[in-house]
C-alpha positions in Angstrom: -8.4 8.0 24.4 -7.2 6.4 27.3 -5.4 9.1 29.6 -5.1 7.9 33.3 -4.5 11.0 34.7 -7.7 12.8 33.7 -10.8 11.6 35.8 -14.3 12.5 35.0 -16.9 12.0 37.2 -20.4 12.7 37.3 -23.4 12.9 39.5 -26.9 14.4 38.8 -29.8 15.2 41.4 -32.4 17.6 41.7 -32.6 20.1 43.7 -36.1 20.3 45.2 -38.1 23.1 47.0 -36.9 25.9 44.6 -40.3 27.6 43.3 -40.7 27.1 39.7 -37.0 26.0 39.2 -35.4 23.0 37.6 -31.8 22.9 38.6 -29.4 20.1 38.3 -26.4 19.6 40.6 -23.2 18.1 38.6 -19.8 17.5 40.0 -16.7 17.1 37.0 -13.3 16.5 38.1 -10.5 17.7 35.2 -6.6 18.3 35.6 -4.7 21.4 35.4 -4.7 22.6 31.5 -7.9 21.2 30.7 -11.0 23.6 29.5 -14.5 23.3 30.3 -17.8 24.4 28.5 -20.9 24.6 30.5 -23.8 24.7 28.3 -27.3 26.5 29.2 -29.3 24.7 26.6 -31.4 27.8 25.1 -30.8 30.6 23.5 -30.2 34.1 24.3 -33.0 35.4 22.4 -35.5 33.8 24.2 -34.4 34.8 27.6 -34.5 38.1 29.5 -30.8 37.2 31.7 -28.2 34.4 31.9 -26.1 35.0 34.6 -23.2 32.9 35.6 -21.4 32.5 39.3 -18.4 31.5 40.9 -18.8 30.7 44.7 -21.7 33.3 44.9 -19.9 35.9 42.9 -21.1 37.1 39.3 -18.5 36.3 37.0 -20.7 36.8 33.4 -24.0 38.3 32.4 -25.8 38.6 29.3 -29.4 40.1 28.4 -31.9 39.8 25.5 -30.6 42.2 23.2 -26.9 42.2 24.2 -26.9 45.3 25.5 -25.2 44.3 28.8 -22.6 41.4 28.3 -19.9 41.2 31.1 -17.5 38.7 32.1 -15.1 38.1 35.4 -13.7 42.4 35.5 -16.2 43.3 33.8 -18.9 42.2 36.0 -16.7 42.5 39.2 -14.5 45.0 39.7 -10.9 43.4 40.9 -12.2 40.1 40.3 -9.4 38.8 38.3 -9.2 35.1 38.7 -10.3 34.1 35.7 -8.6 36.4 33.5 -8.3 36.2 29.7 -9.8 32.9 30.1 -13.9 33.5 30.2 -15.5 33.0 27.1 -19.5 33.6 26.7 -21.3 32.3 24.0 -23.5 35.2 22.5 -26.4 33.1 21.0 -26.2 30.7 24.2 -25.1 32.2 27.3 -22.6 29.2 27.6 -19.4 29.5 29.8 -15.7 28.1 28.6 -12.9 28.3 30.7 -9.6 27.8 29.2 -6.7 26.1 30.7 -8.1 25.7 34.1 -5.9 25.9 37.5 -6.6 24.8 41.0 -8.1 28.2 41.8 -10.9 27.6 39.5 -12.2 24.6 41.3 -15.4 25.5 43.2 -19.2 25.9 42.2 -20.6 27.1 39.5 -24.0 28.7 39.3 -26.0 29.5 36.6 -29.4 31.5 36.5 -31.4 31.2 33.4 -34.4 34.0 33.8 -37.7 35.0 31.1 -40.5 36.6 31.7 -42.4 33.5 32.2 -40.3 31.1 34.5 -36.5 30.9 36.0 -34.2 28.1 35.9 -30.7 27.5 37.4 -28.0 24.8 37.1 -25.1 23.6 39.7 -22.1 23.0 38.8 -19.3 21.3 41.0 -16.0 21.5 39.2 -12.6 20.1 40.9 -9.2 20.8 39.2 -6.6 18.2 40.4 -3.1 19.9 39.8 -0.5 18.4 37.0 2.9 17.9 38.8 6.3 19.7 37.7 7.6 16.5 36.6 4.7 15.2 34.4 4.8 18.7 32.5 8.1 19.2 31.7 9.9 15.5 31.6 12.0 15.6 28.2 12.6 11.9 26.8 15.4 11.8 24.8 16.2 9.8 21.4 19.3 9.4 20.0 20.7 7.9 16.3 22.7 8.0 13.7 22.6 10.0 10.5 20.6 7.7 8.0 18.7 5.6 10.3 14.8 5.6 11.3 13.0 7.2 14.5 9.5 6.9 15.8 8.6 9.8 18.5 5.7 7.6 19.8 2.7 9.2 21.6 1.8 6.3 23.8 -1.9 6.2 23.2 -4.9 5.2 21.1 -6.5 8.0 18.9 -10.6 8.6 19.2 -12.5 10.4 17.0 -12.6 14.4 18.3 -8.6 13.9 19.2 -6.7 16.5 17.7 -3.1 16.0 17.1 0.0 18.5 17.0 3.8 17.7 16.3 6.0 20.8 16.5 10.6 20.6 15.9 11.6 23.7 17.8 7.9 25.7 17.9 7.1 25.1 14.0 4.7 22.8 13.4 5.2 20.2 11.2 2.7 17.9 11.3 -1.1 17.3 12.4 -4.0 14.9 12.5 -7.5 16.9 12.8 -10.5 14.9 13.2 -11.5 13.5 10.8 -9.8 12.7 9.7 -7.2 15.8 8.2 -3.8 15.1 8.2 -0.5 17.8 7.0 2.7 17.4 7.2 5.4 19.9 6.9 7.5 20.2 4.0 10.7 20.5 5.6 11.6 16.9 5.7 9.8 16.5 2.3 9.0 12.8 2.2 10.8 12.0 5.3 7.4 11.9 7.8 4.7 9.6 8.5 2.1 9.9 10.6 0.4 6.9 12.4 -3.4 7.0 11.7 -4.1 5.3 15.0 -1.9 6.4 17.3 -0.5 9.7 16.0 3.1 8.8 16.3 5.4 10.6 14.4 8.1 8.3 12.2 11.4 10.6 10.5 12.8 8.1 8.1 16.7 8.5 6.5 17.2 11.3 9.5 19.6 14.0 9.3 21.7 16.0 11.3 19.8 19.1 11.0 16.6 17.0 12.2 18.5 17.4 15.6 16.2 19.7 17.8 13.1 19.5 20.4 10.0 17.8 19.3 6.7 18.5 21.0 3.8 16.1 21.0 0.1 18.1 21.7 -3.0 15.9 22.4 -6.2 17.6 22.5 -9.4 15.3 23.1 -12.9 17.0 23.8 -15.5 15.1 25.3 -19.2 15.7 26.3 -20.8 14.8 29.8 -24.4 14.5 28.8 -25.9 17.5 26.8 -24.7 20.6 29.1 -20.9 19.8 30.1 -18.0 19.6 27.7 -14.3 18.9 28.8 -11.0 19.0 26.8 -8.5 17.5 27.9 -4.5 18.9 26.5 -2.0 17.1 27.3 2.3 17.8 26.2 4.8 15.5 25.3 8.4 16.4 24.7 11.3 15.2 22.8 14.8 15.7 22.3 16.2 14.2 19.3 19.8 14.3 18.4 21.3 12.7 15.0 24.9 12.0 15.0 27.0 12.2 11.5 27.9 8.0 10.7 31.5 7.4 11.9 33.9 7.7 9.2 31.9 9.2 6.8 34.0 12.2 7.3 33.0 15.7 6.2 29.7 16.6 5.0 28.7 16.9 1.2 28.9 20.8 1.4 32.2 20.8 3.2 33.4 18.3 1.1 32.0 20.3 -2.1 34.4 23.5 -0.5 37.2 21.5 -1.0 36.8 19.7 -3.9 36.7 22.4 -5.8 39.5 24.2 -5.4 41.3 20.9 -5.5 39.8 20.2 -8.8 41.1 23.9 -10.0 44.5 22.8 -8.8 44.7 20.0 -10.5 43.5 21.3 -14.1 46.6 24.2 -13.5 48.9 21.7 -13.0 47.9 19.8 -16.3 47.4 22.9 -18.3 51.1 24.7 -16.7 52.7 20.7 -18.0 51.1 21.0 -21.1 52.5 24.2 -21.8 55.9 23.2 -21.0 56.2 20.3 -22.8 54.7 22.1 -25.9 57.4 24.5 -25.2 60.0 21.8 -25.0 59.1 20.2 -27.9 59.4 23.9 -29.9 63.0 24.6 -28.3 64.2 21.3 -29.6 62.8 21.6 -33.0 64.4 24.9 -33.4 
């Protein structure tokens, strides 16, 4: 997918003079939001440690038999700068971080050790920040009651992108690679979904389709075999559907006074009926 605003770069080199270590130095740049998987490439099982480190400073640990697993607090007291967003693979020792802010940018460090050998890997991660405008800029569409609207999301869909429409925080329709694709019953037949591009199309809208539409785009990417990124990025819409001119009061409102209307009129004929029935008996007699 082609997203200018996320930038991934990568450089590899070995770093020598390290007894008995193989360590590769990579540099990643991601924006704001994104989340990042550092992969060890072995498994716990058949190591004694994995330790990882932010700028020199323990932030997860795992051993053999899982007996001591820590991440950010846990390893370092008051350490809280990567809070609720640590996660450590139990089988691996890998390291996500979720929805990554400046503060995270820095270098990662992680120590593989066995009885045998050690290994480490470098990790360089910048996080360029997402600016107030970008996340929260609202386009808005407006139509009539009846008429056609696509809520377009402005890019190409690759396989791994993950799509998410939402009308005020329910979702109501997705594309999952690969590919899966639900929509919401709410607007019954009313929805398409573009298999290329993801767009969103409401056909024969109604006023009631009037709301805030949200657009999520989730791709996930790999940078060789021991660096993942996803990207996330947010689109959002305001939609408003205005009743056609003329058309007057809507079919329920118009059902309220019908009715009673109706009932009106069928009193009147039966009340004349009577009368003149009555008439006709007065003048017989």
């Amino acid at each position: 997918m082609n997203r200018p605003f996320v930038f991934l770069t990568v450089y590899v080199s070995f770093v020598h003079g390290v007894s008995g270590v193989d360590a590769d130095g990579v540099s990643v740049s991601v924006k704001e939001g994104d989340s990042i998987i550092f992969h060890t490439g072995v498994q716990t099982n058949q190591q004694d440690r994995i330790i990882w480190y932010f700028n020199d400073i323990r932030i997860a640990k795992i051993n053999r038999d899982q007996s001591k697993i820590c991440t950010d607090v846990q390893c370092n007291e008051g350490t809280e700068r990567f809070r609720d967003r640590l996660k450590l693979d139990h089988q691996t020792g890998s390291l996500t971080i979720t929805n990554t802010r400046t503060e995270h940018a820095g270098r990662y460090h992680l120590e593989v050790i066995s009885s045998s050998n050690s290994s480490e890997k470098i990790f360089s991660v910048s996080v360029h920040g997402v600016s107030a405008a970008d996340t929260n800029e609202v386009k808005m569409k407006s139509v009539m009651e009846g008429q056609y609207i696509m809520l377009d999301t402005g890019v190409i869909i690759d396989q791994g992108d993950s799509i998410m429409w939402y009308f005020n925080d329910n979702r109501i329709a997705y594309i999952s690679w690969g590919p899966e694709i639900w929509k919401s019953r709410r607007f019954r037949d009313r929805l398409q979904l573009d298999h290329q591009t993801g767009s969103l199309n409401i056909r024969n809208v109604k006023t009631t389709d009037t709301g805030q539409y949200k657009l999520e785009i989730t791709n996930s990417s790999s940078i060789q075999h021991f660096l993942s990124i996803s990207s996330n990025s947010v689109k959002r819409f305001s939609v408003t559907v205005s009743a056609v001119p003329g058309s007057g009061l809507s079919s329920g409102a118009v059902a309220g006074i019908c009715v009673p209307v109706v009932l009106l009129v069928m009193a009147v004929v039966i009340y004349c009926c009577h009368r003149t029935n009555k008439s006709k008996m007065v003048n017989k007699g």
